[in-house]
mmCIF entry with sequence, helices, sheets and N, C-alpha, C, O atoms, coordinates in Angstrom:
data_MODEL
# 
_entry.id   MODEL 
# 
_entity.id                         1 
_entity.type                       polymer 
_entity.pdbx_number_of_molecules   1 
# 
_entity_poly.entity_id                      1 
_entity_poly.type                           'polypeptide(L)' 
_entity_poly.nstd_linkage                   no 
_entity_poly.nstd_monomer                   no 
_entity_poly.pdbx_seq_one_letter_code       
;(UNK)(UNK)(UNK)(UNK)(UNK)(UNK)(UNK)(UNK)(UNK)(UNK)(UNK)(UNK)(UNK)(UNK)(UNK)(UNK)
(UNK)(UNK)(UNK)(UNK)(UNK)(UNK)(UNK)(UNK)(UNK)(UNK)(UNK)(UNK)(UNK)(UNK)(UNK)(UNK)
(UNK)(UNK)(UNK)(UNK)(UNK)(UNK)(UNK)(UNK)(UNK)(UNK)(UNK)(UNK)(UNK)(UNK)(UNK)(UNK)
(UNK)(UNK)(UNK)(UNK)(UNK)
;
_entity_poly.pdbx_seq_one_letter_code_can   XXXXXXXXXXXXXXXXXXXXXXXXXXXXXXXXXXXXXXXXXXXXXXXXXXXXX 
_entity_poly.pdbx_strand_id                 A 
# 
loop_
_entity_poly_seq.entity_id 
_entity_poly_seq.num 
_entity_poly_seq.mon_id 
_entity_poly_seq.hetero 
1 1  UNK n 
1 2  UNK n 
1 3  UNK n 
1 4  UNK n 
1 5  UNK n 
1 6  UNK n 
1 7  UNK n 
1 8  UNK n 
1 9  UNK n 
1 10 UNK n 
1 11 UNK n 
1 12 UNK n 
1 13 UNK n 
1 14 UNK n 
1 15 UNK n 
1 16 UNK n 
1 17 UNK n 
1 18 UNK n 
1 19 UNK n 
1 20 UNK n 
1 21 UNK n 
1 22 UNK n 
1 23 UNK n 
1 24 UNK n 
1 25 UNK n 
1 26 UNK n 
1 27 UNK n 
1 28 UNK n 
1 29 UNK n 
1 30 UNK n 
1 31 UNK n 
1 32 UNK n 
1 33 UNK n 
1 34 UNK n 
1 35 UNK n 
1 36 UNK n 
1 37 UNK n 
1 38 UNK n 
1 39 UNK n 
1 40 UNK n 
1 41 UNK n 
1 42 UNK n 
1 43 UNK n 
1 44 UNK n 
1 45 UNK n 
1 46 UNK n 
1 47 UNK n 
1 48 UNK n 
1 49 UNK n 
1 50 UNK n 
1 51 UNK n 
1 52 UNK n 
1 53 UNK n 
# 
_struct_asym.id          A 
_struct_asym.entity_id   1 
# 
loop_
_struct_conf.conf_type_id 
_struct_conf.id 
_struct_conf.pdbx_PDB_helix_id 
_struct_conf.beg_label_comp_id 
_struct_conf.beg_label_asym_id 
_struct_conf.beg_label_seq_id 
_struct_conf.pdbx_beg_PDB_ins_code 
_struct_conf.end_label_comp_id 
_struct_conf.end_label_asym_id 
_struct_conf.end_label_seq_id 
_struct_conf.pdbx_end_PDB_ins_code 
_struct_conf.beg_auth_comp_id 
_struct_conf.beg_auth_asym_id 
_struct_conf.beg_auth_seq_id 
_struct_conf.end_auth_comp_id 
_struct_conf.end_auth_asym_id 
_struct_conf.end_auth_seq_id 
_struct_conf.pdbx_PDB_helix_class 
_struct_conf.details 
_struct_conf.pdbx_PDB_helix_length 
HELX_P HELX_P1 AA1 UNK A 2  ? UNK A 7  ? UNK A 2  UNK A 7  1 ? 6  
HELX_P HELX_P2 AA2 UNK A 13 ? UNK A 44 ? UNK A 13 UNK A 44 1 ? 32 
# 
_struct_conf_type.id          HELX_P 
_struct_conf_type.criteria    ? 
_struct_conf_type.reference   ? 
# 
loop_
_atom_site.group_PDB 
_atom_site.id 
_atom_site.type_symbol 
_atom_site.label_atom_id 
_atom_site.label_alt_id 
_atom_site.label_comp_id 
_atom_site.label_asym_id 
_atom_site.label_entity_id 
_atom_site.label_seq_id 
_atom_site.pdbx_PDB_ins_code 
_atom_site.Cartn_x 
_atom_site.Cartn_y 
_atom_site.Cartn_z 
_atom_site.occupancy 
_atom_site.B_iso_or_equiv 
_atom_site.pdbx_formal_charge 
_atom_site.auth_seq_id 
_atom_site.auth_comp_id 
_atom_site.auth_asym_id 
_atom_site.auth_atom_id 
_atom_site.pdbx_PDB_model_num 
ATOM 1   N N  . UNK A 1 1  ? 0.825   -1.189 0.000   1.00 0.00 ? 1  UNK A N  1 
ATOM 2   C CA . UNK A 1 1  ? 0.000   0.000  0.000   1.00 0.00 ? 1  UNK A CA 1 
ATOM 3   C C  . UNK A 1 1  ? 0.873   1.260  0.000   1.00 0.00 ? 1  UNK A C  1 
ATOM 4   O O  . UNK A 1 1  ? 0.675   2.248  -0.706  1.00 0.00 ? 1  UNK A O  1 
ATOM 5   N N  . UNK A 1 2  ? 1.841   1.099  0.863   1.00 0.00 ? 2  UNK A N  1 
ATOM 6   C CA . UNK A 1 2  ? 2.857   2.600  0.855   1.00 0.00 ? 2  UNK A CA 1 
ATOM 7   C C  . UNK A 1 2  ? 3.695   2.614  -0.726  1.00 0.00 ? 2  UNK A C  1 
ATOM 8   O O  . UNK A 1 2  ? 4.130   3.514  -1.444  1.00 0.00 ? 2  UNK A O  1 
ATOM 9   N N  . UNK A 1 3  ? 3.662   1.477  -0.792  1.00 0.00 ? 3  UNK A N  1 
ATOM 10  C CA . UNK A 1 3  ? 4.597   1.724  -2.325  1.00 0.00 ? 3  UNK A CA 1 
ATOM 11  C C  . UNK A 1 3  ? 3.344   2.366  -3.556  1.00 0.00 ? 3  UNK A C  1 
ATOM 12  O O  . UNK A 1 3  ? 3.670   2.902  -4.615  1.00 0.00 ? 3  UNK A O  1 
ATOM 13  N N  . UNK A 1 4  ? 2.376   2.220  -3.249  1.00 0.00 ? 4  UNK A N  1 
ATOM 14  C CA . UNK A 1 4  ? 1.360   2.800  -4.141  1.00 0.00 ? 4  UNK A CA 1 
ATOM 15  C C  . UNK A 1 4  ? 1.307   4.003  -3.925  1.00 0.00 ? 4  UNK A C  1 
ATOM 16  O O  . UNK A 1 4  ? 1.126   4.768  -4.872  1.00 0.00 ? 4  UNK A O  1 
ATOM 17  N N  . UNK A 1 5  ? 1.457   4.509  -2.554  1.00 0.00 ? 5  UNK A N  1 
ATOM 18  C CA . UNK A 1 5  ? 1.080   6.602  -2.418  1.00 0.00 ? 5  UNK A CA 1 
ATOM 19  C C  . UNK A 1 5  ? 2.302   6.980  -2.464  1.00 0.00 ? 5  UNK A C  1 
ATOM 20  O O  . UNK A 1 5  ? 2.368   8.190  -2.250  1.00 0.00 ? 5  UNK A O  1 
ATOM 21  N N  . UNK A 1 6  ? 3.922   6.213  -2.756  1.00 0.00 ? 6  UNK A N  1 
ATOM 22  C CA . UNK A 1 6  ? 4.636   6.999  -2.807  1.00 0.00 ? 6  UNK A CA 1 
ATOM 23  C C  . UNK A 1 6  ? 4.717   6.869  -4.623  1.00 0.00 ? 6  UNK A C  1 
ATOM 24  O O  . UNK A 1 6  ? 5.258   7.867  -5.100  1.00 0.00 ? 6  UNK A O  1 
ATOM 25  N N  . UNK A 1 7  ? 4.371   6.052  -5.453  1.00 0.00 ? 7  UNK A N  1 
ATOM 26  C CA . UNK A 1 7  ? 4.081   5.791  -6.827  1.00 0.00 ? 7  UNK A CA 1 
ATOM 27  C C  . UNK A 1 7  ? 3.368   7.386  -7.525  1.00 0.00 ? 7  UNK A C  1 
ATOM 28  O O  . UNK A 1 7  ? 3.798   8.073  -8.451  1.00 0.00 ? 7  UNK A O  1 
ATOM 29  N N  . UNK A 1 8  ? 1.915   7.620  -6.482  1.00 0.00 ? 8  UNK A N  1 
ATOM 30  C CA . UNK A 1 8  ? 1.635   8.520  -6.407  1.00 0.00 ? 8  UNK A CA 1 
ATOM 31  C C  . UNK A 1 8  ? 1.915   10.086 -6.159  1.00 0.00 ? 8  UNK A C  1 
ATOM 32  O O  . UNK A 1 8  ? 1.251   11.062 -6.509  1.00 0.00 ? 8  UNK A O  1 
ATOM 33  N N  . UNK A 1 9  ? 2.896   10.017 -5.574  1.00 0.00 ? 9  UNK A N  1 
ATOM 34  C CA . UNK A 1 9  ? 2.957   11.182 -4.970  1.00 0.00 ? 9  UNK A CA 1 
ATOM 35  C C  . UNK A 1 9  ? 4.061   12.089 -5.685  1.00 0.00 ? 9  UNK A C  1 
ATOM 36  O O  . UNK A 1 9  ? 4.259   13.274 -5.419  1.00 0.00 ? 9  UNK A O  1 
ATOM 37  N N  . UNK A 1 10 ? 5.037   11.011 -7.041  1.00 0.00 ? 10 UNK A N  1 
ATOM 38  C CA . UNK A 1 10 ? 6.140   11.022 -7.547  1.00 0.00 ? 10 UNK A CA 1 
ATOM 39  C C  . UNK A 1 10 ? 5.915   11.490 -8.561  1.00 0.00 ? 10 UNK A C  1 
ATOM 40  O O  . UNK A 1 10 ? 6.845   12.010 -9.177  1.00 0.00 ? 10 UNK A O  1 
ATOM 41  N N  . UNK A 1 11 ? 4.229   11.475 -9.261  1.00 0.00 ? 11 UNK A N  1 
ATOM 42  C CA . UNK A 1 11 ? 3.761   12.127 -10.185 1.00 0.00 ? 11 UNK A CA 1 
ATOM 43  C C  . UNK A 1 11 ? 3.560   13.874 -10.544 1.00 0.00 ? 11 UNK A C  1 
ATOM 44  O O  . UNK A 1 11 ? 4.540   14.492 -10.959 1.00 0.00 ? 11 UNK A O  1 
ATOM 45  N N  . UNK A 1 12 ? 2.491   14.442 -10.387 1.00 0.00 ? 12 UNK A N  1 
ATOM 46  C CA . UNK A 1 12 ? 2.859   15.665 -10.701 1.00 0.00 ? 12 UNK A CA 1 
ATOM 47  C C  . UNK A 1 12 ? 1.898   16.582 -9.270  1.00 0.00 ? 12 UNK A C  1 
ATOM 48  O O  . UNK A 1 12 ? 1.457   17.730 -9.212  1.00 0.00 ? 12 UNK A O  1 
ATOM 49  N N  . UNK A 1 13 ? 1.880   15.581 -8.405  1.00 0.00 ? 13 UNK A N  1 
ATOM 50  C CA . UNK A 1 13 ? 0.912   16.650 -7.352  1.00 0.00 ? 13 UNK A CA 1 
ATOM 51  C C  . UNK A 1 13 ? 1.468   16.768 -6.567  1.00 0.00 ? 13 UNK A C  1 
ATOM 52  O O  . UNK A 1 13 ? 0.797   17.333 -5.703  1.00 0.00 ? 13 UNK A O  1 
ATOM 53  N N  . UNK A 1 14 ? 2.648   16.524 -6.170  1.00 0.00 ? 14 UNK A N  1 
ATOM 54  C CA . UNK A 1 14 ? 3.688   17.773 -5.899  1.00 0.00 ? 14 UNK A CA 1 
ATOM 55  C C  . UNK A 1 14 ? 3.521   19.246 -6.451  1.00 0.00 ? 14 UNK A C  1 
ATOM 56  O O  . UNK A 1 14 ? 3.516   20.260 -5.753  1.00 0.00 ? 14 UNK A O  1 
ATOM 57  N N  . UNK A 1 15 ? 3.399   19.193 -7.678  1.00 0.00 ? 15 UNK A N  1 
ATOM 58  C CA . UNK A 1 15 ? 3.559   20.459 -8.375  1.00 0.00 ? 15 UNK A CA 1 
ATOM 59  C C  . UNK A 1 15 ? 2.280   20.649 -7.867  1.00 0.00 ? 15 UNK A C  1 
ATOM 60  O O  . UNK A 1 15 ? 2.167   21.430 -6.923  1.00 0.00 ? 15 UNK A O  1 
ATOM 61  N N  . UNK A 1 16 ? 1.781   20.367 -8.087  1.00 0.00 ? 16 UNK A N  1 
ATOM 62  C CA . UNK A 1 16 ? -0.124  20.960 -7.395  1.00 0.00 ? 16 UNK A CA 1 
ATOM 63  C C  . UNK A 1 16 ? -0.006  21.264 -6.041  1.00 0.00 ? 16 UNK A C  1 
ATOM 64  O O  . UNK A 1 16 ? -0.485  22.316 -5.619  1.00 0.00 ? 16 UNK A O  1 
ATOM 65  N N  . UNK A 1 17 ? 0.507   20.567 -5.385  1.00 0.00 ? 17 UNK A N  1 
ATOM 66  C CA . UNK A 1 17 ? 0.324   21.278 -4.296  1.00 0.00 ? 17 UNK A CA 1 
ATOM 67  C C  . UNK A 1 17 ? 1.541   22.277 -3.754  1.00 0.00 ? 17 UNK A C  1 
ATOM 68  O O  . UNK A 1 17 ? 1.465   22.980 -2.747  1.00 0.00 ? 17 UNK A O  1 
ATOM 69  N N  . UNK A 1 18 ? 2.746   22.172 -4.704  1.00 0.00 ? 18 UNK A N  1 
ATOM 70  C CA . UNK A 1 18 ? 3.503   23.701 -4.505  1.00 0.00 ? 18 UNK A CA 1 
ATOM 71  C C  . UNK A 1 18 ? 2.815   24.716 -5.102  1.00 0.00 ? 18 UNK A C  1 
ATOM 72  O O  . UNK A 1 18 ? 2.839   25.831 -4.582  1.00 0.00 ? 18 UNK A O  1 
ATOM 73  N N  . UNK A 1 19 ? 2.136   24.494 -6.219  1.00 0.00 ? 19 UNK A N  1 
ATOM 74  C CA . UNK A 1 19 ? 1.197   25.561 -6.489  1.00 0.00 ? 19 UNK A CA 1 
ATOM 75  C C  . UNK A 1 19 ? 0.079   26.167 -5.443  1.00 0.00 ? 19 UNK A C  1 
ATOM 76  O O  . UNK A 1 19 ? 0.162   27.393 -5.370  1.00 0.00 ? 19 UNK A O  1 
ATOM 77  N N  . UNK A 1 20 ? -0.727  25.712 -4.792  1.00 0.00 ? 20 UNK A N  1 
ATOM 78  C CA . UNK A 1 20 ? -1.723  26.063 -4.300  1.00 0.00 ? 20 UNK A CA 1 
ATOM 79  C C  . UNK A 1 20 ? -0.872  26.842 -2.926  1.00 0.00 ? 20 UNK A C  1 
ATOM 80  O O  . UNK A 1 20 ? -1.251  27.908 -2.442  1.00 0.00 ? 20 UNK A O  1 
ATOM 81  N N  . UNK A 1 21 ? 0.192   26.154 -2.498  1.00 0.00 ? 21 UNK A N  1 
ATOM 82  C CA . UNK A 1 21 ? 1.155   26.656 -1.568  1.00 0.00 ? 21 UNK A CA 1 
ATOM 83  C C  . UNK A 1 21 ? 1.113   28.078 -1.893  1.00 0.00 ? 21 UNK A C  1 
ATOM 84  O O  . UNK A 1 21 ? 0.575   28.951 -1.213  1.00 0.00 ? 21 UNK A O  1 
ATOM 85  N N  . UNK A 1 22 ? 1.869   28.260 -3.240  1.00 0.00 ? 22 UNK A N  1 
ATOM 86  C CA . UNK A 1 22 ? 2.275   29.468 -3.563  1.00 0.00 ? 22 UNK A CA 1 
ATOM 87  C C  . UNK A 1 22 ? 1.865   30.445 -3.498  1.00 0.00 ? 22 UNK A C  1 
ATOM 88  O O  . UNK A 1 22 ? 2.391   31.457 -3.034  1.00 0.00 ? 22 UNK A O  1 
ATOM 89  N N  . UNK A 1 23 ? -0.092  30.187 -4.374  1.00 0.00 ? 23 UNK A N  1 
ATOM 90  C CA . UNK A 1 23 ? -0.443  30.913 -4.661  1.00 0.00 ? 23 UNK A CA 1 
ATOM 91  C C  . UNK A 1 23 ? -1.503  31.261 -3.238  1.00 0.00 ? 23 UNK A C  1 
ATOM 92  O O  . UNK A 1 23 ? -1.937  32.388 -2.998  1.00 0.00 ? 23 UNK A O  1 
ATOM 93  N N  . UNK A 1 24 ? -1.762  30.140 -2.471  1.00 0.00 ? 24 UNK A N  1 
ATOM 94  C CA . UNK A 1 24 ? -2.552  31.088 -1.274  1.00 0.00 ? 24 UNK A CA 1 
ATOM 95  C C  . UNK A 1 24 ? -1.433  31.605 -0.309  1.00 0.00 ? 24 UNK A C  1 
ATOM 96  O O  . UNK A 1 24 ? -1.806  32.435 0.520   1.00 0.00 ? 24 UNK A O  1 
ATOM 97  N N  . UNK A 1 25 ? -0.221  31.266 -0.295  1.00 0.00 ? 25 UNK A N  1 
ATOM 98  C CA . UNK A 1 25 ? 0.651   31.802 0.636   1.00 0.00 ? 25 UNK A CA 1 
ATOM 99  C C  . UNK A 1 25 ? 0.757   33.468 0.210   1.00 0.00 ? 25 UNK A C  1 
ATOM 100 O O  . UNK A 1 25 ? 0.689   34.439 0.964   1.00 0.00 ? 25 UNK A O  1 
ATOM 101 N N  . UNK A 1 26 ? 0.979   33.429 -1.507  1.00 0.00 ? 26 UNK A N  1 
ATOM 102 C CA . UNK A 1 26 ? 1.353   35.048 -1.986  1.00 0.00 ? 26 UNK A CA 1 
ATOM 103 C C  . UNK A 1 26 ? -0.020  35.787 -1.214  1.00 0.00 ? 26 UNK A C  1 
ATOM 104 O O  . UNK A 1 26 ? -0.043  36.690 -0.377  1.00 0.00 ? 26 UNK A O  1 
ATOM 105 N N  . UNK A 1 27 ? -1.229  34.956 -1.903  1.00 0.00 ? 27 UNK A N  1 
ATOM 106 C CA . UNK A 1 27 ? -2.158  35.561 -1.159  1.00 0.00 ? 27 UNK A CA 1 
ATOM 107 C C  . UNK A 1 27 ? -2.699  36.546 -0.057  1.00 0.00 ? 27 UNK A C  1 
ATOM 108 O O  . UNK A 1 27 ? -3.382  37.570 -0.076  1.00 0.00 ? 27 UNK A O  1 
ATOM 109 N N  . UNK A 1 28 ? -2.064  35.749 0.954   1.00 0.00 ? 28 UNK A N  1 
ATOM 110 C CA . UNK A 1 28 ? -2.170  35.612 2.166   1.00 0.00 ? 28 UNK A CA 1 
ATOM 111 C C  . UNK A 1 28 ? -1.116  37.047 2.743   1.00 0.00 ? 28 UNK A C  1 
ATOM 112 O O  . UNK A 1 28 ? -1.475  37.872 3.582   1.00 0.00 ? 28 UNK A O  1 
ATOM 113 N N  . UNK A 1 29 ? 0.021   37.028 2.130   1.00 0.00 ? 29 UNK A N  1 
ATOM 114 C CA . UNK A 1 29 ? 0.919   37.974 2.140   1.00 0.00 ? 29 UNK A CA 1 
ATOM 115 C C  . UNK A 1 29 ? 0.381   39.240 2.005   1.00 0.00 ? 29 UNK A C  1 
ATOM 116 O O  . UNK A 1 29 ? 0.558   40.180 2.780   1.00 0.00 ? 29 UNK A O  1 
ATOM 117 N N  . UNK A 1 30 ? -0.440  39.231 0.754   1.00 0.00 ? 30 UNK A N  1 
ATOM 118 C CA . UNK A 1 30 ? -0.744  40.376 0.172   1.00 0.00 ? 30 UNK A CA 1 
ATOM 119 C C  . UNK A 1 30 ? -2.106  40.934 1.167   1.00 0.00 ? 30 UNK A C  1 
ATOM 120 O O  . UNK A 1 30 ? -2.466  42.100 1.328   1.00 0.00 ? 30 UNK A O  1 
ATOM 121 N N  . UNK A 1 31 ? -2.399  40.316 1.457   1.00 0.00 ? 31 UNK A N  1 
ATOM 122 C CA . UNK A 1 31 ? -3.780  40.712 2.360   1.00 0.00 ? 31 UNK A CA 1 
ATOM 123 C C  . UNK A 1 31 ? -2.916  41.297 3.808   1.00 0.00 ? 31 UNK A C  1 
ATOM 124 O O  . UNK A 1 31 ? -2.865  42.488 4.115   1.00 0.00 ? 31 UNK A O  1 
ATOM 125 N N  . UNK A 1 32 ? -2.314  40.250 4.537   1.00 0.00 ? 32 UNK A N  1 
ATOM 126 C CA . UNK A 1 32 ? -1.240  40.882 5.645   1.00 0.00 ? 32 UNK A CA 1 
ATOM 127 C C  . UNK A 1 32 ? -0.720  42.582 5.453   1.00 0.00 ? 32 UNK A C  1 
ATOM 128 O O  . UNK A 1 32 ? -0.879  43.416 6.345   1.00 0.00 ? 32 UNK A O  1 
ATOM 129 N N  . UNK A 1 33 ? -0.027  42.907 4.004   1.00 0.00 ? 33 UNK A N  1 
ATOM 130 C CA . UNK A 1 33 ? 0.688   43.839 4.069   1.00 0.00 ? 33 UNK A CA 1 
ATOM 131 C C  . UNK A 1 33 ? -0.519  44.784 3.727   1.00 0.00 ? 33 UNK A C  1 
ATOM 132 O O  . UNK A 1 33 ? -0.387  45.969 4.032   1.00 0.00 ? 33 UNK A O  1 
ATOM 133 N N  . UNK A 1 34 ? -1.598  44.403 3.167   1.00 0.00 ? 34 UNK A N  1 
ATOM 134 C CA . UNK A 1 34 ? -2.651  45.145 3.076   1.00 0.00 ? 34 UNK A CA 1 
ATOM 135 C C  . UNK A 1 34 ? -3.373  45.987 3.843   1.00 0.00 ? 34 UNK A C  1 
ATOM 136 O O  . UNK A 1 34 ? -3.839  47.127 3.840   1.00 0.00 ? 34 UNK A O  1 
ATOM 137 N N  . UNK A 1 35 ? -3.283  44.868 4.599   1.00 0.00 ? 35 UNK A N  1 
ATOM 138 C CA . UNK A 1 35 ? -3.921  45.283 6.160   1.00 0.00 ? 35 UNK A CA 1 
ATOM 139 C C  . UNK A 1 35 ? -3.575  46.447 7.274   1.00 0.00 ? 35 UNK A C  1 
ATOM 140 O O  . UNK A 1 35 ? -4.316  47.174 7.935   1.00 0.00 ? 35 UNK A O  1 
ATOM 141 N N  . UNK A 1 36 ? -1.687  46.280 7.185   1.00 0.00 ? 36 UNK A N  1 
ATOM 142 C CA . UNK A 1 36 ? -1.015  46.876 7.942   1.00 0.00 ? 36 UNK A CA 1 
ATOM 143 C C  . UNK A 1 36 ? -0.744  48.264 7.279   1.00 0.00 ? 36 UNK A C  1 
ATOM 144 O O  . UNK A 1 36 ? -0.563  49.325 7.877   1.00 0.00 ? 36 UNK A O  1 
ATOM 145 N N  . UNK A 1 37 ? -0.750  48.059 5.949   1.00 0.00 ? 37 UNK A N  1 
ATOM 146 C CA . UNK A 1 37 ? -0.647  49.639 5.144   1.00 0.00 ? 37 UNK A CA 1 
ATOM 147 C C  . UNK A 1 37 ? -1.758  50.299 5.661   1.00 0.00 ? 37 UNK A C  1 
ATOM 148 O O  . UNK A 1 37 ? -1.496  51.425 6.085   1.00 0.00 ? 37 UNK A O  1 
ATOM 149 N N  . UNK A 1 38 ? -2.814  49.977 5.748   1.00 0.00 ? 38 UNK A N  1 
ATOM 150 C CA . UNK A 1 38 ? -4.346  50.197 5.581   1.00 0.00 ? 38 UNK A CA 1 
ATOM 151 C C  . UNK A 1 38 ? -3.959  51.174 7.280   1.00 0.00 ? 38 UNK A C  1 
ATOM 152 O O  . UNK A 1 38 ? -3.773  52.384 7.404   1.00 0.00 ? 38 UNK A O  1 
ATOM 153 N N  . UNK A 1 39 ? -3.948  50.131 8.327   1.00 0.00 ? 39 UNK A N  1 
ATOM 154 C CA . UNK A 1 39 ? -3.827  50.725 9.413   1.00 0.00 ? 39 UNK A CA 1 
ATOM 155 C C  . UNK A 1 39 ? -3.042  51.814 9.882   1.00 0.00 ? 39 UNK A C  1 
ATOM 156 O O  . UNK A 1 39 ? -3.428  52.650 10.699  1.00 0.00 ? 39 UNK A O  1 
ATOM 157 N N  . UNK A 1 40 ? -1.800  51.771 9.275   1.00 0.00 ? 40 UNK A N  1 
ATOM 158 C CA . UNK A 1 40 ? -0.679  52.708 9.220   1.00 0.00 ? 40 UNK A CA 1 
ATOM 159 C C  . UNK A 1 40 ? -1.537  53.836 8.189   1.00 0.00 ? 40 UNK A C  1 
ATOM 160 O O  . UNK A 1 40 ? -1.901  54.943 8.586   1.00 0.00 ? 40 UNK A O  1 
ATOM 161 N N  . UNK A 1 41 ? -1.641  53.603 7.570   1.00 0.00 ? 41 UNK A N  1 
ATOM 162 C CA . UNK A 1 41 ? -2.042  55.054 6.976   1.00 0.00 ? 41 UNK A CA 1 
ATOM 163 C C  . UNK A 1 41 ? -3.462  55.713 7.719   1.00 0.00 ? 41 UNK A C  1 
ATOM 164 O O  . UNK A 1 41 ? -3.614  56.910 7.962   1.00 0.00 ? 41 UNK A O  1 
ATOM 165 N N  . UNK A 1 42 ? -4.395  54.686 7.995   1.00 0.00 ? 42 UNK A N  1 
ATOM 166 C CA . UNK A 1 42 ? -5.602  55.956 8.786   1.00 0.00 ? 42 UNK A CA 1 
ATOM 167 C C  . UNK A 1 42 ? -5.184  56.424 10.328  1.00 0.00 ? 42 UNK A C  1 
ATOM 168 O O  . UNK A 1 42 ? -6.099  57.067 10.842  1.00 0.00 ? 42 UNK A O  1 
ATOM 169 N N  . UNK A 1 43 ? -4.177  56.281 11.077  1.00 0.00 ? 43 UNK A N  1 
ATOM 170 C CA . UNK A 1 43 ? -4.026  56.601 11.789  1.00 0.00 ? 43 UNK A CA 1 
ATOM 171 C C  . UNK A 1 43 ? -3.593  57.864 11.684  1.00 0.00 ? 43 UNK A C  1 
ATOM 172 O O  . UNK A 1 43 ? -3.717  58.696 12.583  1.00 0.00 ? 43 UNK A O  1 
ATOM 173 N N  . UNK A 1 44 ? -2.826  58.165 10.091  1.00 0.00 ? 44 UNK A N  1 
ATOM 174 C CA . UNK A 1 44 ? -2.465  59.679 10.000  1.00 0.00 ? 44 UNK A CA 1 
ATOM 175 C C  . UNK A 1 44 ? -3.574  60.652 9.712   1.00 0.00 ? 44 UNK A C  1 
ATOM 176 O O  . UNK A 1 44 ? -3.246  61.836 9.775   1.00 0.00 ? 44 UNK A O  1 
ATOM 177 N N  . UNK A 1 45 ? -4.893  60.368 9.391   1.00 0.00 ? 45 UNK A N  1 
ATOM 178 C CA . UNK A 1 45 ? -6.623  60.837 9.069   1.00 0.00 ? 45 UNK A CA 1 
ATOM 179 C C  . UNK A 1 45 ? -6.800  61.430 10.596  1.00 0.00 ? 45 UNK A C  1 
ATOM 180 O O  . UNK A 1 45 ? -6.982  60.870 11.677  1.00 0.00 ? 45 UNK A O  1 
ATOM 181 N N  . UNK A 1 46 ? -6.651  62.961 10.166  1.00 0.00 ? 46 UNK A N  1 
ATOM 182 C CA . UNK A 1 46 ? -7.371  63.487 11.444  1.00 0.00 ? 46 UNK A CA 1 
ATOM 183 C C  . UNK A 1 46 ? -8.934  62.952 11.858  1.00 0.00 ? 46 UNK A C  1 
ATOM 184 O O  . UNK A 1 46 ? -9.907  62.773 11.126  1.00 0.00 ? 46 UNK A O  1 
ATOM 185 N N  . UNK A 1 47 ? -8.832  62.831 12.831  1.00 0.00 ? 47 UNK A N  1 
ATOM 186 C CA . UNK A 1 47 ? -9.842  62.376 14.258  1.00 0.00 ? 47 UNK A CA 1 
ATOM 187 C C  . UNK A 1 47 ? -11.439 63.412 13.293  1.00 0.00 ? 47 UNK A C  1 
ATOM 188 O O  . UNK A 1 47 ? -12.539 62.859 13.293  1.00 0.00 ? 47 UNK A O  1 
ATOM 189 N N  . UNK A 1 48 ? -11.331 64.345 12.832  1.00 0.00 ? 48 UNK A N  1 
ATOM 190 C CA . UNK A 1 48 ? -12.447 64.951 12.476  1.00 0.00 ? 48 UNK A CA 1 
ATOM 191 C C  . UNK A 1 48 ? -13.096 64.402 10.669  1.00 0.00 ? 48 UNK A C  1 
ATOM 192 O O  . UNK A 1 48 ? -14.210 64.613 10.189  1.00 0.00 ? 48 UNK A O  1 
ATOM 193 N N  . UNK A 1 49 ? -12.124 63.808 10.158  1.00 0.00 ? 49 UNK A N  1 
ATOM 194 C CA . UNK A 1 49 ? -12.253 63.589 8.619   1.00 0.00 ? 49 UNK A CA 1 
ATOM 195 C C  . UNK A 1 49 ? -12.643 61.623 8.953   1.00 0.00 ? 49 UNK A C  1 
ATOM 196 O O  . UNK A 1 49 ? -13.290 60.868 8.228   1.00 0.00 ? 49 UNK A O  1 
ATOM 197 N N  . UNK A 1 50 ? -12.050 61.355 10.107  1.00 0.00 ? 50 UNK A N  1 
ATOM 198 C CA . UNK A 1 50 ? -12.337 59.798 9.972   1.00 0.00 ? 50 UNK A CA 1 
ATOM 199 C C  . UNK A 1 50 ? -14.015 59.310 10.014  1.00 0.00 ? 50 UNK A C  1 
ATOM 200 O O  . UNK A 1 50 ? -14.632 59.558 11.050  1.00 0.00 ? 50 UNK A O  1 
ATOM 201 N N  . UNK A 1 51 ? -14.640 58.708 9.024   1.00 0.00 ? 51 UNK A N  1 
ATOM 202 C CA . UNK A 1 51 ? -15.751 58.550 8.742   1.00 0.00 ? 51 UNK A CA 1 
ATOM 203 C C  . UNK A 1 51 ? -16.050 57.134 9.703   1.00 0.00 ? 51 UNK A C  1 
ATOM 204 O O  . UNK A 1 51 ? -17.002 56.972 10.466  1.00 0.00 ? 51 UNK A O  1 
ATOM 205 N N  . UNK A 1 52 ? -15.140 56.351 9.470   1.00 0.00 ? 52 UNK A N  1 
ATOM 206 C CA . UNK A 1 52 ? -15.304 54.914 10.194  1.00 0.00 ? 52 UNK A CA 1 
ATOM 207 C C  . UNK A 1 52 ? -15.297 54.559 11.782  1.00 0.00 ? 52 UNK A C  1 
ATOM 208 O O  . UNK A 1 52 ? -15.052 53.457 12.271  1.00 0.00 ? 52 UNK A O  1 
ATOM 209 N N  . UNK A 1 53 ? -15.662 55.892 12.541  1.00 0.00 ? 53 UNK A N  1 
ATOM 210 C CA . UNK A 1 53 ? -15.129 56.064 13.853  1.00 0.00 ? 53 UNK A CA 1 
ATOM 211 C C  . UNK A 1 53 ? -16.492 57.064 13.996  1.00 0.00 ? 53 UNK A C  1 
ATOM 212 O O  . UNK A 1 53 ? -16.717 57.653 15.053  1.00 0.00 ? 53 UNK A O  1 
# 
């Protein structure tokens, strides 16, 4: 049985799953630095112009 999922695993879903790695990790990144730009910048929004408060 193990010689069958490593038969498997030697094929190409590796690459599938470095892909999905990649692409929700970049993801994931991009939302993080998103976030923190986001925060860093309304903190410089005077107290009278901030709508979300």
């Amino acid at each position: 049985m193990s010689g069958v999922l490593f038969a498997e695993a030697t094929g190409t879903w590796p690459y599938v799953a470095a892909a999905w790695v990649v692409v929700f990790g970049s993801m994931g990144a991009y939302a993080l630095v998103t976030v923190v730009r986001g925060r860093r910048l309304s903190k410089k929004v005077p107290p009278e112009k901030r709508r979300w408060s």
